[in-house]
C-alpha positions in Angstrom: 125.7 150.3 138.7 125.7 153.5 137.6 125.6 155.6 141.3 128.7 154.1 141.8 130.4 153.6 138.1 128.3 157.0 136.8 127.3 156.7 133.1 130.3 159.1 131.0 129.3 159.4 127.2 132.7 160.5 126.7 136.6 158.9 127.8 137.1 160.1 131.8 139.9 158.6 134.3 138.5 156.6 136.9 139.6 156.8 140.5 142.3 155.2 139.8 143.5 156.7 136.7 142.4 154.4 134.1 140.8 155.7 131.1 136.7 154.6 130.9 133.6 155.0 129.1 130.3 154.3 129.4 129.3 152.4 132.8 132.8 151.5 134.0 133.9 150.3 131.0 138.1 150.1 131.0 140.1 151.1 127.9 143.2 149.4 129.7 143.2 146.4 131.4 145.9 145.5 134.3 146.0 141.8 133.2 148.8 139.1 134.1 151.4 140.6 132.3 150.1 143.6 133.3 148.8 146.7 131.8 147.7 147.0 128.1 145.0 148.1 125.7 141.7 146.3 126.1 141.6 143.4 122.9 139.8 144.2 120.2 139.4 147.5 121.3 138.4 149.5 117.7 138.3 146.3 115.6 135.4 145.6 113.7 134.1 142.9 116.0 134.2 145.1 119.1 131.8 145.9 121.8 131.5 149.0 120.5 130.3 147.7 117.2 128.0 145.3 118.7 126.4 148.1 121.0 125.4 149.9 117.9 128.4 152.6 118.1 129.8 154.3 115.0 133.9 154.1 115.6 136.1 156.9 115.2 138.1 157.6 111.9 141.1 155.0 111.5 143.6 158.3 112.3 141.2 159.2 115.4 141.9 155.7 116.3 145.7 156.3 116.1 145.6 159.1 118.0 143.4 157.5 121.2 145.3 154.8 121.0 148.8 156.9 121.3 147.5 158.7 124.4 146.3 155.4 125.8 150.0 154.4 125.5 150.9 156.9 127.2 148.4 156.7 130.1 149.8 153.4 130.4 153.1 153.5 131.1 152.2 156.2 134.0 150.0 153.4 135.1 152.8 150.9 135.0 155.1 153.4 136.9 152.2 153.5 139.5 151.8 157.5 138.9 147.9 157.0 139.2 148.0 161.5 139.2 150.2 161.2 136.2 147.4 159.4 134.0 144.9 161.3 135.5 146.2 164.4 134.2 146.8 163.2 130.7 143.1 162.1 130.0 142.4 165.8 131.0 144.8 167.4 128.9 144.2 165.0 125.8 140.5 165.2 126.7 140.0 167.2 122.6 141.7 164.1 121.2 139.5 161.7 123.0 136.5 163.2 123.1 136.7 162.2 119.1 135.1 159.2 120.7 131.7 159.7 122.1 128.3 157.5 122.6 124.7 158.4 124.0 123.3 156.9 126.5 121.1 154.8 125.3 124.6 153.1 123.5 125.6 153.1 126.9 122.8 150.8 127.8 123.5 148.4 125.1 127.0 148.4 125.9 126.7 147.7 129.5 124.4 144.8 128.7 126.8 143.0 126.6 129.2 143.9 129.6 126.7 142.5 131.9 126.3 139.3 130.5 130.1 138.9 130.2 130.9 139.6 134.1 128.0 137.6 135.3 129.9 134.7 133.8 133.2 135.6 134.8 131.3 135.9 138.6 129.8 132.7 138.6 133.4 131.6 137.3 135.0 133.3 140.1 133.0 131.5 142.6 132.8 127.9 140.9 136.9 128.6 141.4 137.4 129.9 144.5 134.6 128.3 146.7 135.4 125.1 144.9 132.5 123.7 143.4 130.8 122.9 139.9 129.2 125.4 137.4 126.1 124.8 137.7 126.4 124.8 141.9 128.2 128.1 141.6 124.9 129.7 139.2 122.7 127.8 142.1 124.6 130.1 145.0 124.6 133.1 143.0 120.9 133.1 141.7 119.7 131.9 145.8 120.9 135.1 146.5 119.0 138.3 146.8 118.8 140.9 144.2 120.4 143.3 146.0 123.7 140.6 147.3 123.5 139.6 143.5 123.7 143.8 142.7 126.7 143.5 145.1 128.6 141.2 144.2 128.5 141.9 140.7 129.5 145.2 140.9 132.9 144.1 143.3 133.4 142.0 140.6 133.0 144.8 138.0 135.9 146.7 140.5 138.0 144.0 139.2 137.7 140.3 139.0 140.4 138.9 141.5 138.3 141.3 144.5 136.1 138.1 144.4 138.4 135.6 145.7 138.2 132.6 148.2 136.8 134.2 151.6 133.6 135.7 149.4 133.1 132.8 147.7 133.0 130.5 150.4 130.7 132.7 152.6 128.0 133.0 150.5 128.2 129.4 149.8 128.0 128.6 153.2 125.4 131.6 153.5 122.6 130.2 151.1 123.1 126.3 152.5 119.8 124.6 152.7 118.6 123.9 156.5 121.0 126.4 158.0 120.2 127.9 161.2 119.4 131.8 161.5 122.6 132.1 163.9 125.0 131.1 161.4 123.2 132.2 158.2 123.6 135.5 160.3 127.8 134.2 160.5 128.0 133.7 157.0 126.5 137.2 156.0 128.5 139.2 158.1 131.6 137.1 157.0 130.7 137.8 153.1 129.9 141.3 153.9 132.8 141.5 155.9 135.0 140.6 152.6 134.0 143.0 150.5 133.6 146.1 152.7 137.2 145.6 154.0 139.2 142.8 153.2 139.4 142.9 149.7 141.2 146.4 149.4 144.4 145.6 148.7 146.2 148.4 148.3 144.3 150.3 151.1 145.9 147.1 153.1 149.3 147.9 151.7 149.1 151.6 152.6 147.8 150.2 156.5 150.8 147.7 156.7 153.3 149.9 155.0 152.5 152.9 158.0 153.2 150.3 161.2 156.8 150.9 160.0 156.8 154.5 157.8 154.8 157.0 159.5 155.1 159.2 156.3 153.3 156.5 154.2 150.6 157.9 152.0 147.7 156.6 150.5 148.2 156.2 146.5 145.9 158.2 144.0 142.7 156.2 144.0 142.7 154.3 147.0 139.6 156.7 148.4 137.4 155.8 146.0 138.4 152.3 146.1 137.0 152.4 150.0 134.4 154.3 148.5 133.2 151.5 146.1 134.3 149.1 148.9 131.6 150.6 151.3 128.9 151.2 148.6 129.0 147.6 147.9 128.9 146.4 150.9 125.9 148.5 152.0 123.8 146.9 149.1 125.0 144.2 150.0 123.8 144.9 153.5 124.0 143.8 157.0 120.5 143.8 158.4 120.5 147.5 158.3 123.0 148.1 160.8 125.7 150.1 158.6 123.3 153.2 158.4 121.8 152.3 161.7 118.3 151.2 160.0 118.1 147.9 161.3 114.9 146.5 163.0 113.8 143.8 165.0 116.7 141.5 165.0 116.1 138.6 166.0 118.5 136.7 168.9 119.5 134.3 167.2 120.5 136.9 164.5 122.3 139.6 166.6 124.6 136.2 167.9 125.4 135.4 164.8 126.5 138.6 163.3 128.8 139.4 166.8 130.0 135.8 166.5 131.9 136.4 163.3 132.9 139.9 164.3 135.0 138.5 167.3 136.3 135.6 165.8 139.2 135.5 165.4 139.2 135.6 161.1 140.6 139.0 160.4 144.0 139.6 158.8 146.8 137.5 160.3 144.5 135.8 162.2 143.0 138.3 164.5 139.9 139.3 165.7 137.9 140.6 162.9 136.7 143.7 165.1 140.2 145.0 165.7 140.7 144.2 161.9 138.2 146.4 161.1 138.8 149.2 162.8 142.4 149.3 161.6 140.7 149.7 158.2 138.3 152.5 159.4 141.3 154.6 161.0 142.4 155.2 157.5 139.1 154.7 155.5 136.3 155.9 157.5 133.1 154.9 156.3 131.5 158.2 157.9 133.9 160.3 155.8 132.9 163.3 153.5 135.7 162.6 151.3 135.1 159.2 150.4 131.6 160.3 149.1 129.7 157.5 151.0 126.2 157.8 152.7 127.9 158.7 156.3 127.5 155.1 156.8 128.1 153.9 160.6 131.4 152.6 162.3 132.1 148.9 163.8 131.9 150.5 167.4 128.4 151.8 166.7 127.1 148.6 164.8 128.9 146.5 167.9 127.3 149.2 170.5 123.6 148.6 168.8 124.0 144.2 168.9 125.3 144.5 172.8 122.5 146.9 173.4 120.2 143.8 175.7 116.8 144.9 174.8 113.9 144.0 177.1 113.5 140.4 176.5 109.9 140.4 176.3 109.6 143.0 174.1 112.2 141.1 171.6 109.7 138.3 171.8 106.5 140.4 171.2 109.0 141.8 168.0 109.5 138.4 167.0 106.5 137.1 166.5 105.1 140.4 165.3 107.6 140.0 162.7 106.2 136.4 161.9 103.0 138.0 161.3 101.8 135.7 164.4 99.6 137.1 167.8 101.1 136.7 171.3 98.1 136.1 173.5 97.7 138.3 176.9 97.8 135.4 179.4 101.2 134.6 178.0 102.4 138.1 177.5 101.9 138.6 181.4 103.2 134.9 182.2 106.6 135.8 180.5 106.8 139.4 181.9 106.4 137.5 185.3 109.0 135.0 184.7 111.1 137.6 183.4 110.9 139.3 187.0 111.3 136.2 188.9 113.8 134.2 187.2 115.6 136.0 184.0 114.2 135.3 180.9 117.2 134.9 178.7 116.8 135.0 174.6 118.8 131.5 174.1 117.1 128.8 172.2 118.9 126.5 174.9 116.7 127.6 177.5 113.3 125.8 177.8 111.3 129.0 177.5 112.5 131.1 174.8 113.0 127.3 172.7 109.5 126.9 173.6 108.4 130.3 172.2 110.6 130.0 169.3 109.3 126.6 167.8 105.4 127.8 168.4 105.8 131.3 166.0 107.5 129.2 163.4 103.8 127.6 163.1 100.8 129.0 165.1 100.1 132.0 167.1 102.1 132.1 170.4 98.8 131.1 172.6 99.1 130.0 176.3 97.9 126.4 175.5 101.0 125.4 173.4 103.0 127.2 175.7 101.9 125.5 178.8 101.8 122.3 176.6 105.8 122.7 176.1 106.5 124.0 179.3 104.5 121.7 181.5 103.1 118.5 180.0 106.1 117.9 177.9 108.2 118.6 181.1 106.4 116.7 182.8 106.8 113.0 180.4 110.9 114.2 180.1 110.6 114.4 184.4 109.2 110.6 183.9 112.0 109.6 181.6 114.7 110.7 183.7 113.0 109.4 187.1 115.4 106.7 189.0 118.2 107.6 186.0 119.2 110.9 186.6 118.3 112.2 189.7 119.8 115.7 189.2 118.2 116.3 185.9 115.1 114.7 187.3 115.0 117.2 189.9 116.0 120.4 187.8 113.0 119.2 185.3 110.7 119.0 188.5 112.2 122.6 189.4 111.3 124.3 186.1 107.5 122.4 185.5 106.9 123.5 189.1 108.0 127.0 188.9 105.5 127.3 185.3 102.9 126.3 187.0 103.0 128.9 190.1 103.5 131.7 187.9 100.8 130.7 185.5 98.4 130.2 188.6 99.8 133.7 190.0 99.0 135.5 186.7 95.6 134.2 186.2 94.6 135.6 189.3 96.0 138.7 188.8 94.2 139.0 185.7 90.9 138.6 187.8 90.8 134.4 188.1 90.5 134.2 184.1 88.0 131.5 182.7 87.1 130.9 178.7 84.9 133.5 178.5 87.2 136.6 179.2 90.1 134.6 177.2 88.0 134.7 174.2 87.0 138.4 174.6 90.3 139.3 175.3 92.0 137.4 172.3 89.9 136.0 169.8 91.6 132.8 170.3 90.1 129.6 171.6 91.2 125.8 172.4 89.5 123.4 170.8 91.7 120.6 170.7 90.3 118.0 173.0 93.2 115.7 173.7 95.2 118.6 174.4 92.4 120.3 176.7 92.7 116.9 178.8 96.3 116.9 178.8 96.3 120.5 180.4 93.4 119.8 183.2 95.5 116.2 183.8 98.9 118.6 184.2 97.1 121.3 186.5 95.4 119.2 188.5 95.5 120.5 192.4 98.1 117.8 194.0 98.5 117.5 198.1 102.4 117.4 198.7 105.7 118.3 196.6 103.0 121.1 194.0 102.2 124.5 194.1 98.8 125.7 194.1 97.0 125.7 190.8 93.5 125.3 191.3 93.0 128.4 189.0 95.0 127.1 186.4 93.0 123.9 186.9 89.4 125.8 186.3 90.8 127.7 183.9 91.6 125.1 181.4 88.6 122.7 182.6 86.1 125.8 181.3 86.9 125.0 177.6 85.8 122.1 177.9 82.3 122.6 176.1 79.1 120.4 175.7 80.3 118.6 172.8 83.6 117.9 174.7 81.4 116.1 177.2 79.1 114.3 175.2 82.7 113.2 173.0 84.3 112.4 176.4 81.0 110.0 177.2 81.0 108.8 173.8 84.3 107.8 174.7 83.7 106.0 178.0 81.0 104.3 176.5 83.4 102.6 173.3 85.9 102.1 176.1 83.1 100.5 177.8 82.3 98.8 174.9 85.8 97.6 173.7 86.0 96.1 177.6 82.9 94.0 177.4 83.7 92.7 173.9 87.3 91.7 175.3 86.1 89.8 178.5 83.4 88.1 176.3 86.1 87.4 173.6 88.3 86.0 176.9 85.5 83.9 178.2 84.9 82.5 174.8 88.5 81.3 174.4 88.7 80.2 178.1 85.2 78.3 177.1 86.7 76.6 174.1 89.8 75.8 175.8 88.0 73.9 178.3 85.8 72.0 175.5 89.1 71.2 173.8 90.7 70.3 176.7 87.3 68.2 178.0 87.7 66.4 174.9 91.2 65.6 174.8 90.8 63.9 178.3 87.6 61.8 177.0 89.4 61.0 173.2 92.5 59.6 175.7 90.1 57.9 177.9 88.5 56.2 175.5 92.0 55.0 174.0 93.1 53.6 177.2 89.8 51.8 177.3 90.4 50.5 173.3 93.4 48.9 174.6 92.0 47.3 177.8 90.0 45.9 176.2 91.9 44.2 173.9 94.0 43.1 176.2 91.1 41.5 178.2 89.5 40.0 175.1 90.5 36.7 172.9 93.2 34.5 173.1 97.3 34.6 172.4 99.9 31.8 171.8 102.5 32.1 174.2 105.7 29.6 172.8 103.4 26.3 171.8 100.5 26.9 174.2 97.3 29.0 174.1 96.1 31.2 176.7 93.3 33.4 177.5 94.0 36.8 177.3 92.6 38.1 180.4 94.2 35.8 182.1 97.9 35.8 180.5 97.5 39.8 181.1 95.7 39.6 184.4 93.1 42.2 183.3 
């Protein structure tokens, strides 16, 4: 706060003609019914009196108080020169009020304390949401966005108004992607660096129609603070041309917002900005800023396509992950032959992307994305979609020629040069299998891959074959166990059925035989059974 609000001991005018002490701190305020003396100024419950600072004699009092009258009705007339002078030639009369610094401090830290709330109130206002969700955004923040938008705030409350707030809500959402985290940083530093400028914005508009417009007292160092804010604030580097290793995803992002169309009266926000910058350079020596770097060059340094492969190799640097050799070359090569393009859309880059957000880029999870998962998608959309079947087949195909073609080139690559080479291994077994299943050398409708095949097929190790027997033995196992279990059931189906048959058999013979057996009265005469029945 204080390289852009300085630290006075004694009463100055600001940029803008208002009489301050301290760290910024305003003897008038331009409230809603407009200018007056700040409440509470001298009383005995001040900030002053809080921060430990003696106050000036009740007739020194007067006295400040009558020029800061006077400043303010050149304030009111909008005669920002016309204040400016009076705090200099009433400087003897106000310098009857003086702190130290270290007052300063205290002061600023009741300020501080004040403003935070007032920002927090701002944004719980503007971006719509509660108290507590509003503390949430600002404390997700960094410390330097938090520095920044305290100290726009500190310019003067209303700079913090619907199109900040609602950025950096969107900017700190949980699960957002990198592109449109990128969006919403560029849109919140997009609000205070240029859109919140008011009266620079009058002075622009006013000069489509009065050439001889002219900027009013103050509205420099109001771009001034603009830009200062903005560059703590900070876009990746890219206002002072420091910026490294931007990601894709992140460089789309930023150039996303910058030609939507979101700038003032609905048009693009590039043209917007430079608008702003014909008046208000940010590389100007008058505005007193750090020579800071114009949309064109910031545009000029996202456009700039950087070797795709190297912006890969930057990115998972940057994740503190290793890209293995075999891979480097395989993506150089596929680069050559078929474009690699830096869109998470495509298959390759997506592929690359999802592996250095958890393990070093490797060419076993690479090939495991690129080719066996291929290969089960090709499966799925067999007999449903034939042309997405066939630009699936296209792709896997294409992999596996190039990753054939660059382990010869590396002198027909086996486990042992890997491993001296990268300091990397594969040890997981299912995955090994997978990889000598998908590079197995097929007859018709494949490209060659026998390398690739040996290649994977030499980690297997010792153990892997004693597992992989172990394996077919328990299979084994689990086979014999089943056809016993099977014969078993089929065995005691057959007794149950066998006895069924012999328990009915022997009913049917129960009741033969009592049909055959005894006598029965038939109306008044007796017969013999076997006989009546003829059994």
């Amino acid at each position: 706060m204080k390289t852009v609000e300085s630290c006075e001991t004694k009463i100055y005018a600001c940029s803008s003609g208002v009489p301050t002490i301290s760290v910024g701190y305003a003897l008038l305020i331009n409230g809603k019914d407009g200018w007056d003396i700040r409440k509470k100024l001298f009383a005995e419950d001040c900030d002053f009196v809080d921060a430990g600072i003696t106050l000036p004699s009740e007739d020194d009092i007067k006295k400040i108080e009558d020029v800061l009258d006077d400043v303010m009705d050149k304030l009111k007339d909008k005669d920002v020169a016309g204040a400016k002078k009076l705090v200099t030639d009433n400087s003897t009369t106000l310098n009857k009020f003086t702190i130290t610094e270290a007052q300063s401090k205290e002061l600023f830290k009741i300020l501080q304390e004040e403003y935070e709330g007032y920002l927090i109130e701002r944004i719980r206002k503007k971006a719509s949401v509660t108290k507590d969700k509003a503390k949430e955004i600002l404390e997700t923040l960094s410390t330097n966005e938090q520095i920044a938008l305290f100290s726009t705030c500190y310019t003067r409350l209303t700079v913090i108004g619907g199109g900040v707030s609602n950025a950096v809500k969107n900017y700190v959402k949980d699960g957002i992607s990198e592109k449109d985290k990128a969006y919403y940083k560029t849109e919140a530093w997009y609000e205070i660096r240029y859109n919140s400028h008011k009266s620079g914005w009058k002075y622009i508009n006013k000069k489509k129609t009065d050439p001889t417009a002219t900027k009013i007292d103050g509205d420099d160092g109001q771009a001034n603070r603009r830009y200062k804010d903005s560059l703590k604030f900070g876009l990746y580097g890219l206002c002072t041309g420091t910026q490294k290793d931007l990601s894709q995803d992140t460089k789309d992002g930023i150039l996303k917002f910058l030609k939507s169309e979101s700038g003032r009266g609905g048009e693009v926000v590039e043209e917007t900005i430079k608008k702003y910058e014909k008046e208000f350079s940010p590389a100007a020596d008058a505005l007193g800023t750090k020579k800071q770097d114009s949309i064109e060059t910031i545009i000029k340094a996202l456009e700039t396509k950087d070797d795709p492969v190297e912006q890969i190799e930057k990115e998972v640097e940057a994740k503190g992950k290793k890209l293995d050799n075999l891979s480097l070359v395989f993506l150089k090569k596929y680069h050559e032959k078929h474009t690699l393009v830096l869109d998470k859309e495509r298959p390759v880059y997506n592929a690359v992307s999802k592996i250095k957000e958890h393990s070093d880029v490797l060419i076993f999870p690479l090939m495991d994305r690129l080719v066996v998962t291929m290969e089960k998608e090709e499966a799925k959309a067999k007999d449903k979609d034939d042309e997405l079947y066939c630009s699936i087949r296209e792709f896997r195909n294409r992999c596996k020629a190039i990753l054939e073609e660059t382990i010869k080139e590396i002198g027909n690559y086996k486990k042992p040069g890997y491993k001296q080479d990268n300091d990397s291994d594969l040890t997981d077994y299912n995955l090994k299998q997978e990889l000598i299943t998908a590079f197995e050398p097929q007859k018709f409708g494949s490209p060659d891959t026998k390398k690739s095949h040996e290649f994977f097929k030499s980690f297997i190790t010792e153990k892997d074959e004693a597992k992989e027997k172990a394996e077919k033995e328990k299979e084994e196992q689990k086979k014999r166990e089943e056809e016993r279990i099977l014969l078993a059931k089929e065995k005691e189906w057959k007794e149950a059925r066998y006895k069924k048959e012999r328990e009915k058999m022997r009913k049917e013979g129960e009741e033969a035989a009592k049909k055959r057996d005894g006598w029965i009265i038939v109306g008044c005469k007796l017969y013999n059974r076997k006989d009546y029945y003829g059994v």
